[in-house]
Structure formats: structure tokens, C-alpha cells
N, C-alpha and C positions, 0 to 999 in steps of 0.2 A: 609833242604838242605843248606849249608855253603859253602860257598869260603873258603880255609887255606892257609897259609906259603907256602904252598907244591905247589899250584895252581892244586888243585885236589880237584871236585864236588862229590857229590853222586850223582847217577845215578837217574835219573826222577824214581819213582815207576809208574807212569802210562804216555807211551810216550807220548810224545808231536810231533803233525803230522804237515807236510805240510801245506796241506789244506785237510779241511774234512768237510762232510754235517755238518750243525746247524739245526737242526732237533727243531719243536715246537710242531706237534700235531695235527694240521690240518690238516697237510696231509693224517690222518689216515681218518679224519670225509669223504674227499672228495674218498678217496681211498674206503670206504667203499659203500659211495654211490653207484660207478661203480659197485661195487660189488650186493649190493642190487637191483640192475636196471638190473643187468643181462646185463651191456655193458660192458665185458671186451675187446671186439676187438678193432678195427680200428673209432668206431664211437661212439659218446654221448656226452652227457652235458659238460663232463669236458674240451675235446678237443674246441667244439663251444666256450666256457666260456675262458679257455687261450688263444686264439686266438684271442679275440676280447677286451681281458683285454691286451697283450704285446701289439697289433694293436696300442691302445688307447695310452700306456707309452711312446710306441717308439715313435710313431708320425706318423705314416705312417700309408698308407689305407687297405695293408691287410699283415695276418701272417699265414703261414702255418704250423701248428704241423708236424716234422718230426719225424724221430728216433733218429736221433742225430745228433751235428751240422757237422760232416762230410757228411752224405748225403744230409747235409740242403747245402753245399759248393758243390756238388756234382752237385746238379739240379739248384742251380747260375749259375756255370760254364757252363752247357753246356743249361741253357735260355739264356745267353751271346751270343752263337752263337759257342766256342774253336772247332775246330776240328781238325782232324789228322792234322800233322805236324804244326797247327799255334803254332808261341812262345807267350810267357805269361811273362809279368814281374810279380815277387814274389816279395813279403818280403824277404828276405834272413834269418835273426833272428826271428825265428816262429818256430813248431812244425811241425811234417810231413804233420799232418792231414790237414795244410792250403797248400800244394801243392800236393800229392796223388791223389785228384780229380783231377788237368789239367791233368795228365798222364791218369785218368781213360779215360777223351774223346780224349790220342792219341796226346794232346799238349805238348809242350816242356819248360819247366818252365826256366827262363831267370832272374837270382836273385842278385833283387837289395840292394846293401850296406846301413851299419846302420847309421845312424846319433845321434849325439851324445846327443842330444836336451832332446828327449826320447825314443829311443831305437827303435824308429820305423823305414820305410823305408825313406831313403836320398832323399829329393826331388831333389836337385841337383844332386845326381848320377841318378835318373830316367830320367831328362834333357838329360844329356849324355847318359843314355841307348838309347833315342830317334834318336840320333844322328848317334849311332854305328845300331839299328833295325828301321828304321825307318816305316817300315810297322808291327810293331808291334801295336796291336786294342785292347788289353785286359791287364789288371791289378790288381793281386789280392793283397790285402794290410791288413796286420793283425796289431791289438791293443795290441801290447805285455804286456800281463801284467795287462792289464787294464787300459792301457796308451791310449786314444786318440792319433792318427797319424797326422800329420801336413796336412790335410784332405783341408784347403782352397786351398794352392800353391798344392800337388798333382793333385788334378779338374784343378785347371787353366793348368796344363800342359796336364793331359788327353782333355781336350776339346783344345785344341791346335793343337792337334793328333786325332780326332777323336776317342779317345779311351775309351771302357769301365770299371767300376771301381770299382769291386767287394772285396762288407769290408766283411773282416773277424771279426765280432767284438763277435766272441767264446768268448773272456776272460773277455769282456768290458762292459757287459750287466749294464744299469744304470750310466756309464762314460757319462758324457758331452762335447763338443767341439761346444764353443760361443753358447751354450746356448740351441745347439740339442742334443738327444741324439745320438749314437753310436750306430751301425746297418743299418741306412737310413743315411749316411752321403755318401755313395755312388748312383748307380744304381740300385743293386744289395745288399743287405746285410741279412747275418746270425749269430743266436747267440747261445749259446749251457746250455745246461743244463745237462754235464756229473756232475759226482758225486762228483767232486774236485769244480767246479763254485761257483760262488757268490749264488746264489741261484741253486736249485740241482733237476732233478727228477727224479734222479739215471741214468738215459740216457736222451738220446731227445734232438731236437735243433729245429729250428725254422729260414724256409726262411722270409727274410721281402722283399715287395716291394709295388709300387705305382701304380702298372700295374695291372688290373684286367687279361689280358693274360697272363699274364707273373703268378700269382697268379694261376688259373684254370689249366693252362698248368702243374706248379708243382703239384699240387693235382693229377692229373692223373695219369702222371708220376710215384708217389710213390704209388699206389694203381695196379699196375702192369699194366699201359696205357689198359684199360678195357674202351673198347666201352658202348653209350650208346643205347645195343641191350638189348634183352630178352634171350641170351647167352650168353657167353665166348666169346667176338670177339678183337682181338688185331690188329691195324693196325700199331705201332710202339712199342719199345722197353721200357718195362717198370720195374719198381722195389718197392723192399716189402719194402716201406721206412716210410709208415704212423706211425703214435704213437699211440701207444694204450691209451685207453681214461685211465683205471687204471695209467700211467707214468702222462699222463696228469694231474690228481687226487692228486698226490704227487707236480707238478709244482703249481696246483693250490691253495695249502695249503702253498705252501713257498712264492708266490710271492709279498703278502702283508708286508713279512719282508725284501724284498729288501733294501731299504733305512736302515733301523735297521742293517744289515750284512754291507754295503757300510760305516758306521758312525761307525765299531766297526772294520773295516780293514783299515779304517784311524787314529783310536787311535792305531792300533799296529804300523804303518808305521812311528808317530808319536814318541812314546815312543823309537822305534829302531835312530831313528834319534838324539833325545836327550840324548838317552844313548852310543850313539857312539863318541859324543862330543869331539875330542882332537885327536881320533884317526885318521892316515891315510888313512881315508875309504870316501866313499858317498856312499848315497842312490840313487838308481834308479829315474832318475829325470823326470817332466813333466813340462811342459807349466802352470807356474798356473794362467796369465790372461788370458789365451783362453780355457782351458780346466782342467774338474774336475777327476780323475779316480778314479774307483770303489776303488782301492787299493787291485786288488785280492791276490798278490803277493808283498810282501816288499823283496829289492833286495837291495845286498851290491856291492859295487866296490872298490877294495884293489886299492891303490895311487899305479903308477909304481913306482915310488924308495921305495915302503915298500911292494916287491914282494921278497920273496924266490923263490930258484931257483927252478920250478917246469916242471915239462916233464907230455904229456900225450901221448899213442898212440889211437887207435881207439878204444881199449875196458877195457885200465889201466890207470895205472898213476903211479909217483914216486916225490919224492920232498927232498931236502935237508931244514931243519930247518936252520936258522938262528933269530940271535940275533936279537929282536925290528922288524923282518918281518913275513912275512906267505904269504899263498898261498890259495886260494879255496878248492883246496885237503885237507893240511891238517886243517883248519875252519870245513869243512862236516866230513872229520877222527872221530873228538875230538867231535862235536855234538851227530852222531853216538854212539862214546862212550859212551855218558851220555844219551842213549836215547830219543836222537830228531832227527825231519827229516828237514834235507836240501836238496838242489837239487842243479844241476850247471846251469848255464845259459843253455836256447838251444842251444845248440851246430849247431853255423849256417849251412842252406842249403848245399849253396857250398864247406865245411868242411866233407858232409856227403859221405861216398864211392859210394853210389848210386848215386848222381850226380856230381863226382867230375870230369863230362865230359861236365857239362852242362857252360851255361855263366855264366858270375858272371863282375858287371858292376859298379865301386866305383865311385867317385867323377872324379876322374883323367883318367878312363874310365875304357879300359880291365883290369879286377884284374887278368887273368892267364898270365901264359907267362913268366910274368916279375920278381914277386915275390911274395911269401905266406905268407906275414908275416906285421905286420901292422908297418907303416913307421913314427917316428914321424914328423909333421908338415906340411905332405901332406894327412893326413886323409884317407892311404888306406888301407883299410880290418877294419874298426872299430868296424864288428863284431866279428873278431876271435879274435880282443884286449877285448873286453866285457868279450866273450866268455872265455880267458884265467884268466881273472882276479876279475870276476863277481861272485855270487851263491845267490841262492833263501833260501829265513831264515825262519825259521818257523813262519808260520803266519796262524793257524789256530784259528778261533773265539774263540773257548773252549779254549784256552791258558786263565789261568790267568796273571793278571800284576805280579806276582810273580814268575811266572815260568818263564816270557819274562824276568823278571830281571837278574835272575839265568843264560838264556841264552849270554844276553848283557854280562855279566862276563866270560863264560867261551870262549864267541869271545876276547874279552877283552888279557883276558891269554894268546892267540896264540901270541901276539903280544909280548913277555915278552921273 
């Protein structure tokens, strides 16, 4: 595969993905077990065993194996206390799945602006959220990325408010902040184990907390709230949300290589960084004296004066080329072409049709009303500036350093 005159690559013969499981072997020995023991359902060794092996990593007293880290945010959210009509600050810049649960229990997600720091939620626009909802009690906050959120000043303003403080840390599992892990850094925290994660068990996610009630109560819960009679007795509302021990089986075989996966998505996050060198671009930034990130995701930011002019609507796009610039669109176009996967930033909250009714609360305060569009010098809407100028690079382990070269060049090219 060559760079030429032409600025035209051969196409990857075997693509080159996102992210994708790193699979060793283990998994199959524990996977087998289940097998052999005849516990394929909801209960056995492998569940007890990860359970008490994340318990241990994260730091906290107990874990409960779910199905996956949306129902693991699911039974957060509503051991929190959220019900019909309370509002919820978000993340703004996140995935659905970290706001879907407060709608499931009937709340009203209230999304707060990105901060430039690391791409998590603004704790100064949270301040001001407070100000504009001030009876608002609950806070869900996601790890974009695998980025630690500015987790100390968040707390100080939630306990300020009496409010509670539910981490999403889906993407984060094994990221540090001063020295804790990610997951227990709130009240409330969940971590996920879909089949794109740092470590993978093809589904599953895992409530963590410090509460033994708050721990029993989720167990029930996801085993369909099932009394403890000598029949079928329900006296509350429950769901098929446990993990089965075989998914468990597969977590248990990966979770040894955590640190191994965490040490080979910081040589890619590395390498993108050095080879971007001169260009108009940055990398997805973090805190490096207070916090470590897994590095799930390596993310680029095109400089605004080296943006082409580029349009999205809600379900396309369009862009004019220009000399010496580029756009997100056409970066992921030309990847595509050559057989690699990119992705765009999330495309924040308050940008999505579904809530484009809901609040949305920047530094400066109300983001609707007044204007949609990010302002320079007063920091508002910082994530549909992200959003517009941002995309996720291929950063899957199984990349050699030589495909990651190939790709730094054909980024490279857009710029020409």
C-alpha cells in the first residue's frame, strides 16, 4: 500500500474498523465451563467471579452483572429516586443510551454544555443549570470517550444542591481521575461491556455501588422483582435484565487483558498525535495531571480557519473542497473509500429531533431562544462546535502501526 503523486491509496484489503473485540482465548476456556456445569442462565461461577473481580478493580463494595450497560443506567436511574416529570441534568455530548433511561422512569433530561477541557460536561454551565432549575436533584454524567469528567468541581456543586450523581462510565472502564477509578467516582456508577468496549462480552454492563441496598435492590429488580416465596410472587415492577453466566464467561476471559488493551489504545492515540504533527488538527484532549483515560476512542478536531465549507441536515451532508482545508465529512468520505471506519462525533443531545424540545443550559445560560450556533469567545454551544468539526479515527487494537501510518497519510491528503 503507497502514497503517489496522485494522492491516491489502495484500498485496505482487509478493513480496518473502529473498534472491535480483541479476542485471546480465555474466554472460550470460561465460556466452556458454563457450558460444562450446565449454568447457562442467569446464575454460576462466572457471574459470582466478575462480580467480585470488577468489585475489587473499581474499588467499590459491590457489582452487579447486568445485560448491558443500558439497563445497568436503567436501575441507577431509577435507585436514584427520578420520577415522572423530575428534570435530570445530562451530558449533552454522549450517546442516547446515557439518556433513554431518565425517559424510561418518565424524567425529563435537561442537557448540559460541553467544556472544552475534555469534552465532558461544563461544570460551569452545570453552576448555571442550577441557577435557571434550581430544584433539580439528579445528574447523569458520561466519560466521553474514555475521558474522565472533571468529577472533583462537579461533586462540589452537586453537594452544594443536594443532588445526586450518576457516572456513566460506559466507555471509561479502567480510566483514572486522581488516582480512582471511573464508575465509583459518583453515587451511583455503570460500566458496559458492549462489543465495541475496552474489554467486551459481546453484551452486559455492570451497576457499581457502595450500598448494599441500593446493590440487593438492583438484583431483584433485574431478575423480574420475584419475591422470596415458594412461588411466583411480585410485589413491584421488575425486569429480565441479569447476565447470563455464559456472557459472563466471555467478560471473564477478557478482563485480565484490560490494562494490555488500555497500553495499546494509548500507543494508537499516540502515534495519531505524532503523525499529525504540523497539521491544523488536535486530538481529543484530557487532564493529564488528574486523570488517565482508557484511550477507547482516538478523536481528531479540524482548527476552524482550516474548515471547508461543510452543511449537514439530520440524516446527510454536503461539503465544498477547498485548498489546504477539509471537513469531518469529507476525512470519513475518503477513509470509507479506502476501507476504514470513521465515525463523527456524537452528535449532541440537544441537536437530536427528539429533544430538540428539551433544555439545553451552556455557560452563558439558556442555549435556545437566542441562538443555534456556537459563538466565538463566549463559549456557547461548544458541542455542536465539536460536533461540527470533530470525528472518531480508527482506533481498533488489531490496526497495525502500518495501516495507522497509511491512514495518518490519506488524513494528511484531505488537507492538499
Amino acid at each position: 500500500m503507497a502514497f503517489t503523486k496522485e494522492n491516491k491509496f489502495t484500498p485496505f484489503n482487509k478493513k480496518i474498523w473502529l473498534s472491535t473485540p480483541t479476542m485471546h482465548g480465555d474466554e472460550l476456556v470460561w465460556m466452556r465451563d458454563a457450558f460444562d456445569k450446565n449454568w447457562m442462565s442467569t446464575i454460576g461461577e462466572n457471574i459470582n467471579e466478575i462480580e467480585s473481580e470488577i468489585a475489587t478493580k473499581i474499588g467499590c463494595k459491590y457489582a452487579v452483572a447486568l445485560s448491558s450497560g443500558t439497563s445497568s443506567l436503567h436501575l441507577a436511574i431509577k435507585l436514584a429516586g427520578v420520577g415522572q416529570g423530575d428534570r435530570v441534568f445530562c451530558s449533552d455530548m454522549t450517546f442516547s443510551a446515557t439518556v433513554n433511561p431518565i425517559l424510561y422512569e418518565g424524567g425529563i433530561p435537561i442537557f448540559i454544555d460541553t467544556e472544552r477541557d475534555t469534552w465532558n460536561m461544563d461544570p460551569n454551565a452545570l453552576e448555571k443549570a442550577f441557577c435557571l432549575y434550581p430544584d433539580v436533584k439528579h445528574i447523569v454524567v458520561a466519560n466521553l470517550y474514555g475521558t474522565p469528567c472533571k468529577m472533583e468541581e462537579i461533586r462540589k456543586i452537586a453537594n452544594k444542591h443536594n443532588a445526586t450523581i450518576i457516572e456513566d462510565a460506559a466507555e471509561s472502564l479502567g480510566a483514572t481521575y486522581k488516582g480512582k477509578q471511573t464508575g465509583i467516582l459518583g453515587d451511583i456508577g455503570i460500566i458496559s461491556f458492549n462489543g465495541n468496549k475496552i474489554i467486551t462480552g459481546s453484551s452486559g454492563g455492570m451497576l457499581l455501588t457502595n450500598d448494599i441496598e441500593r446493590a440487593n435492590k438492583a438484583r431483584k429488580w433485574s431478575t423480574q422483582s420475584r419475591d422470596n416465596a415458594p412461588w411466583y410472587q411480585h410485589e413491584e415492577i421488575g425486569y429480565n435484565y441479569r447476565m447470563s453466566n455464559v456472557i459472563a464467561g466471555v467478560v471473564r476471559g477478557q478482563l485480565p487483558y484490560l490494562e494490555d488493551h488500555i497500553a495499546k489504545k494509548k500507543e494508537i492515540y499516540e502515534r495519531y498525535k505524532e503523525g499529525f504533527k504540523g497539521l491544523p488538527v488536535s486530538m481529543n484532549p484530557y487532564d493529564n495531571v488528574n486523570s488517565n483515560p482508557n484511550f477507547w476512542l482516538s478523536c481528531l478536531l479540524i482548527d476552524e480557519n482550516a474548515m471547508c465549507k461543510q452543511v449537514r441536515s439530520d440524516q446527510d451532508y454536503c461539503y465544498i473542497k477547498e485548498k489546504g482545508k477539509t471537513c469531518p465529512s469529507e476525512i470519513l468520505e475518503t477513509l470509507a473509500k479506502y476501507n476504514a471506519e470513521g465515525r463523527p462525533i456524537w452528535k449532541p443531545m440537544h441537536m437530536q429531533p427528539i429533544f430538540r424540545m428539551n433544555g439545553f443550559v451552556t455557560c452563558e445560560g439558556y442555549g435556545r431562544g437566542r441562538t443555534n450556533a456556537y459563538i466565538e469567545g463566549n463559549g456557547l454551544d461548544v458541542g455542536m462546535d465539536i460536533f461540527n468539526r470533530g470525528l472518531c479515527l480508527p482506533s481498533d487494537n488489531k490496526m497495525t502501526e502500518k495501516d495507522q501510518q497509511v491512514i495518518i497519510e490519506i488524513i494528511r491528503a484531505c488537507f492538499d
